[in-house]
C-alpha positions as CSV (number, residue, x, y, z in Angstrom):
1,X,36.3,-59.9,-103.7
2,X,35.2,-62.6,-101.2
3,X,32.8,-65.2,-102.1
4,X,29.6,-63.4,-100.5
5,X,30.4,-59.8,-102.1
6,X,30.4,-61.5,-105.7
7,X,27.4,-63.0,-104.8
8,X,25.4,-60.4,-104.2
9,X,26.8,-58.5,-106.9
10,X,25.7,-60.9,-109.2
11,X,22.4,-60.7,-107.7
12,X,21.9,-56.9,-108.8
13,X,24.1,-57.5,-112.2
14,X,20.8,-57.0,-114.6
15,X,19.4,-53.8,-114.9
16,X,15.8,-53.4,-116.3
17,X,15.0,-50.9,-118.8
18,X,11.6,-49.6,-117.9
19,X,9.7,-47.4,-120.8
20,X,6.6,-45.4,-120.7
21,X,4.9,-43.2,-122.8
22,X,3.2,-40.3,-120.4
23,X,0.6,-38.5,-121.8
24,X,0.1,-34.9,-120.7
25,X,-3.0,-32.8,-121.5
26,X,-2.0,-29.8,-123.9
27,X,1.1,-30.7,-124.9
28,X,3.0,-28.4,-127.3
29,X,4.3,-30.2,-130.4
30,X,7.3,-28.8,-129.9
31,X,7.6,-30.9,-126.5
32,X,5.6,-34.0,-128.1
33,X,8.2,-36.9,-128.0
34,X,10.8,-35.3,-125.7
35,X,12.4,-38.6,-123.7
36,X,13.4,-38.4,-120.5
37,X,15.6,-40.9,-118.6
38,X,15.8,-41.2,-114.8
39,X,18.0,-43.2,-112.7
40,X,18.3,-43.1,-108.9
41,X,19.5,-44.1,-105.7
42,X,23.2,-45.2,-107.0
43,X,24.5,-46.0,-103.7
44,X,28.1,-46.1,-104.9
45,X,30.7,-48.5,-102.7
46,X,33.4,-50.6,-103.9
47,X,30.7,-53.2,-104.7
48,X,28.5,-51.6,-107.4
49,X,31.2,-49.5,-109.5
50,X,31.1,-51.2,-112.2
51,X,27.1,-52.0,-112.3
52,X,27.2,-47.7,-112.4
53,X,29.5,-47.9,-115.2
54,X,27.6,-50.0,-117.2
55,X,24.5,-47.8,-115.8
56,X,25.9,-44.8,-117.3
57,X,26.6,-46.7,-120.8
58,X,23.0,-47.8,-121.0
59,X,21.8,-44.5,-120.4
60,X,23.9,-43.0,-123.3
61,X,22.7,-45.9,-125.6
62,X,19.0,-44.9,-124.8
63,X,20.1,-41.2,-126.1
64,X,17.5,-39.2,-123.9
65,X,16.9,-35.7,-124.9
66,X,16.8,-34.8,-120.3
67,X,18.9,-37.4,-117.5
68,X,17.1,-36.7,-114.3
69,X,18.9,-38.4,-111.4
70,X,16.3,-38.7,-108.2
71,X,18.9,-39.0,-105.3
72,X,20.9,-40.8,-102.9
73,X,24.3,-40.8,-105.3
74,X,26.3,-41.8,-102.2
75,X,25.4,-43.9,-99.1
76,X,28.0,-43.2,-96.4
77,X,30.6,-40.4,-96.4
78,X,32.1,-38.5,-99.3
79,X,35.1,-41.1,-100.2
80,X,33.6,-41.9,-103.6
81,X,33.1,-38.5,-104.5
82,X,36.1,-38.3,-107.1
83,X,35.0,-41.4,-109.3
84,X,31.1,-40.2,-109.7
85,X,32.7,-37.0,-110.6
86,X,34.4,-38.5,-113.4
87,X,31.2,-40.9,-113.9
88,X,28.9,-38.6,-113.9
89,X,30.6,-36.5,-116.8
90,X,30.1,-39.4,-119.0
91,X,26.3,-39.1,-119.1
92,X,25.4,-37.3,-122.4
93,X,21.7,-35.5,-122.9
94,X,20.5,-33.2,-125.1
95,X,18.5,-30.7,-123.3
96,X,20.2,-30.9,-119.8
97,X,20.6,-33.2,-116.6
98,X,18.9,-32.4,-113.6
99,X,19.2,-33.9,-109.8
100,X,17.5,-33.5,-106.7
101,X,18.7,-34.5,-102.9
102,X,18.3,-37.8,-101.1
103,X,18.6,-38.4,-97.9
104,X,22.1,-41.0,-97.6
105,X,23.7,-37.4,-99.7
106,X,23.4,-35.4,-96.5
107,X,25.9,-38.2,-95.8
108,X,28.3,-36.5,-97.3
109,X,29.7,-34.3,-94.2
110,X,28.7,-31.2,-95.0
111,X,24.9,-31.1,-95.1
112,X,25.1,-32.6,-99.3
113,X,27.5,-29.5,-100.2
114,X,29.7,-31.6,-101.1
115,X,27.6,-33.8,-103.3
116,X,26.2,-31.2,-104.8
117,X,29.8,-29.9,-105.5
118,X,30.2,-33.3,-107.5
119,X,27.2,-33.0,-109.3
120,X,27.8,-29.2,-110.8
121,X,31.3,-30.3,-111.6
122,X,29.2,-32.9,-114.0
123,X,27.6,-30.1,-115.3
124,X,24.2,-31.4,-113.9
125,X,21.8,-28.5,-112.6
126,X,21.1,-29.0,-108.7
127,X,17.7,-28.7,-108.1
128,X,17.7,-27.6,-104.4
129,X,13.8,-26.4,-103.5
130,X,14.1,-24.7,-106.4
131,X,13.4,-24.7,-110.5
132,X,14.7,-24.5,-114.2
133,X,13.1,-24.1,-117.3
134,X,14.2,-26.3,-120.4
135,X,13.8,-24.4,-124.0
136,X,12.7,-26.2,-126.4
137,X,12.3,-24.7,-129.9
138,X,11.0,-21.8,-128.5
139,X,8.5,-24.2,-125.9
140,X,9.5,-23.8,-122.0
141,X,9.3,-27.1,-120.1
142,X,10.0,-26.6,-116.2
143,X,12.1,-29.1,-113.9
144,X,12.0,-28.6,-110.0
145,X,13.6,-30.3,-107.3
146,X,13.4,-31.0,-103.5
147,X,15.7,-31.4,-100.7
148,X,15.0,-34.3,-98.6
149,X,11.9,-34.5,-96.8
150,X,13.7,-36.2,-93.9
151,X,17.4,-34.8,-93.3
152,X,16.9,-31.7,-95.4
153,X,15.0,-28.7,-95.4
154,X,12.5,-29.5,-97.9
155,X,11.1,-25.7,-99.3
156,X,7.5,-26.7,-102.1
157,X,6.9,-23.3,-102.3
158,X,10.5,-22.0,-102.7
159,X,10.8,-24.9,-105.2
160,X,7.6,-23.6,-107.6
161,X,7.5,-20.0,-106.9
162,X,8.8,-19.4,-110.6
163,X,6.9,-21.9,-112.4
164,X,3.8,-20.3,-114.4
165,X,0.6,-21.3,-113.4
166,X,0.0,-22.6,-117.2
167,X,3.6,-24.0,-117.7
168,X,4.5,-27.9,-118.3
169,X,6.5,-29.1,-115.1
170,X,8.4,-32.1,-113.9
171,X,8.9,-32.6,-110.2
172,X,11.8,-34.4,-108.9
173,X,11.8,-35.7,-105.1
174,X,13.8,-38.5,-103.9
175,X,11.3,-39.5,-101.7
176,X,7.9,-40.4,-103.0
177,X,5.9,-39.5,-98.7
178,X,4.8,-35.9,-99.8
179,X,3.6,-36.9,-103.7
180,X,0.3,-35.4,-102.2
181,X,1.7,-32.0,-100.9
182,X,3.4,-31.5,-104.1
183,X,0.5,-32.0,-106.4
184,X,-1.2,-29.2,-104.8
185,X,1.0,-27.4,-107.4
186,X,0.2,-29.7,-109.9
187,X,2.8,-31.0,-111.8
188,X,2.6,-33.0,-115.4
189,X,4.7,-35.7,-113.7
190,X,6.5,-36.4,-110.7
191,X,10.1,-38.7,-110.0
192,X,10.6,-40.3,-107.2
193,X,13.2,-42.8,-106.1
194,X,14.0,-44.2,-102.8
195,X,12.0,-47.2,-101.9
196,X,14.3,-49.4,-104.1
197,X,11.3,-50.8,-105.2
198,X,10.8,-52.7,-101.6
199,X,14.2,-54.4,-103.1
200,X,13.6,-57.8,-100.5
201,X,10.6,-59.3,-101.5
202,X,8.5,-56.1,-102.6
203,X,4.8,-57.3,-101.2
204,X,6.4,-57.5,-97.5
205,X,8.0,-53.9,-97.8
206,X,4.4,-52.8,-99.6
207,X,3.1,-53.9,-96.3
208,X,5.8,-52.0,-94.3
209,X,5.3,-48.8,-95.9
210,X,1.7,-48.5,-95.7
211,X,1.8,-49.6,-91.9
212,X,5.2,-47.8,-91.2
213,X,5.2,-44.7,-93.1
214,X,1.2,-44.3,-94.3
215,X,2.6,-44.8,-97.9
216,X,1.5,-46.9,-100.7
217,X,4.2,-45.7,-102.9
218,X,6.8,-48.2,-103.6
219,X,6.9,-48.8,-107.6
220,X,5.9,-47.8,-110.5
221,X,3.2,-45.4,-111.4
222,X,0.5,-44.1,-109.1
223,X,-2.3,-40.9,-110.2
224,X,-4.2,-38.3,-108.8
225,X,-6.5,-36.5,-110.4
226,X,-4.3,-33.8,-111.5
227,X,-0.8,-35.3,-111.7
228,X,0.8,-38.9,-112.4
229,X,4.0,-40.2,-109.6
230,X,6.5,-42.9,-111.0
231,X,8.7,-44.1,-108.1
232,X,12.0,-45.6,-110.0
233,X,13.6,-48.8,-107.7
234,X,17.4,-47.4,-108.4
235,X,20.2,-49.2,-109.1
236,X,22.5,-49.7,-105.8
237,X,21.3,-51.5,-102.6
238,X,20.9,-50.4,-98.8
239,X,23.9,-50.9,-97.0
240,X,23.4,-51.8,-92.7
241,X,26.7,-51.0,-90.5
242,X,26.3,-52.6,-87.1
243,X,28.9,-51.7,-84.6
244,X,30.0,-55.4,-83.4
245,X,32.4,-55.7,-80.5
246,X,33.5,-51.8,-81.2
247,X,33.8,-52.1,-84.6
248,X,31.6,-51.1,-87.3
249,X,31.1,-53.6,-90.2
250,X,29.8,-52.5,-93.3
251,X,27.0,-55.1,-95.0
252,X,25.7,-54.8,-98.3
253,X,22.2,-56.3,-98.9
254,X,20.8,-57.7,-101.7
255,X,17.9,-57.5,-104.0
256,X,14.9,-60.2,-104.2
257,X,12.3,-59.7,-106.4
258,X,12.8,-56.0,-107.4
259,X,15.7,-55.6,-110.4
260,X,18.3,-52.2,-111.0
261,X,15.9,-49.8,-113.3
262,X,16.7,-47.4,-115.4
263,X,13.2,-45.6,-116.2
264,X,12.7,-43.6,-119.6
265,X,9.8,-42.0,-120.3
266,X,8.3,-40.1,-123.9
267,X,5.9,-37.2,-123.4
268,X,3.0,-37.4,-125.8
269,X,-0.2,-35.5,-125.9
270,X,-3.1,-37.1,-124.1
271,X,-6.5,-37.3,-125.9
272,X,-9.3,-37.1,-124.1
273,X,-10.8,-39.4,-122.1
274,X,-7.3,-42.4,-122.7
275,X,-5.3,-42.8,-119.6
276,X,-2.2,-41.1,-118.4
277,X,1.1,-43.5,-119.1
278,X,1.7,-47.1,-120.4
């Protein structure tokens, strides 16, 4: 590993354990303390194997009942494929884990097929504009899931046609743009990934985003009136690959300001009138 690798390794070694209790209006019992953990935007290269290993050990240590995963396993091309295969089989939940699409898994070759592939062989449930109920001692929690907004065919309606109208839902989207479309169907609580959290210095990405993209949503939790958004800042980092004098060089980046998170988040019931997560 040359000198600059290790370095910026190092700089994304400590991952930040993030956790929130989310209150949610007429919770069943039955649901009341159900944790959820939720990782995102892996990014896997030879750089960051081992920060996913230990990734995947944290999350077992947490022990949450529901692993959500909010996209973007890969960044370019399908060679790691085989080792988050075996990865991914390591993560242990109770209840279930659930994954949407990102937009560096349409990477993949073939249109995030093949990623998707991976994922079942992990036994996680591929939440492609579509949903799943979770049973619960006889409670139903629902999880949906998107496509990507921007290389996918992202389908909201296809993706909460079978949800009741009264039913407790999660949504998970890997990008947090179109948190406004989806609360139209209003769900308890929405994942979102993507941003890495602005990962260089996160007040000059804030400022790109809103100016860029029209988004405020970078980290953390944001609420509407009817549904709460927590956009997770991943674990992996963007890779750039310039072509320089015909050949194409692949640069990792590193993060400044905005740690590796894993999120995990315990659903209470809300009592009128205290606010929505802490």
């Amino acid at each position: 590993m040359g000198l600059l690798t290790e370095f910026l390794s190092k700089l994304s070694k400590k991952i930040e354990i993030t956790v929130h209790e989310v209150k949610i209006d007429n919770l069943s019992e039955k649901l009341n303390g159900l944790t959820i953990a939720q990782i995102s935007d892996l990014h896997i290269t030879e750089w960051n194997i081992d920060l996913i290993e230990h990734t995947i050990e944290v999350v077992n240590r947490l022990k949450p009942d529901i692993v959500t995963m909010t996209g973007d396993a890969i960044c370019n091309g399908k060679k790691f494929l085989p080792c988050l295969t075996t990865l991914f089989k390591e993560i242990d939940s109770k209840y279930g884990k659930f994954t949407c699409i990102g937009n560096h898994d349409h990477s993949d070759g073939d249109g995030s097929a093949a990623i998707q592939h991976t994922y079942r062989k992990a036994n996680f449930h591929v939440l492609m504009n579509c949903s799943a109920g979770v049973n619960i001692q006889g409670e139903t929690i629902y999880f949906a899931g998107a496509d990507d907004i921007e290389l996918g065919k992202q389908n909201i309606v296809s993706m909460t046609k079978n949800i009741p109208p009264e039913a407790k839902s999660i949504f998970l989207t890997h990008n947090p743009l179109n948190f406004d479309q989806l609360t139209k169907f209003n769900p308890d609580l929405v994942l979102a990934g993507h941003t890495h959290g602005g990962q260089i210095i996160p007040a000059i990405s804030k400022f790109l985003y809103k100016h860029l993209y029209k988004s405020d949503y970078i980290s953390g939790f944001y609420k509407t009136e009817n549904s709460l958004l927590y956009v997770n800042r991943g674990i992996g980092t963007a890779l750039l690959s310039p072509l320089i004098l015909n050949k194409k060089l692949i640069i990792n980046t590193p993060r400044i300001c905005s740690k590796p998170e894993i999120s995990l988040f315990r659903l209470v019931p809300n009592k009128m009138g205290n606010p929505n997560f802490s």
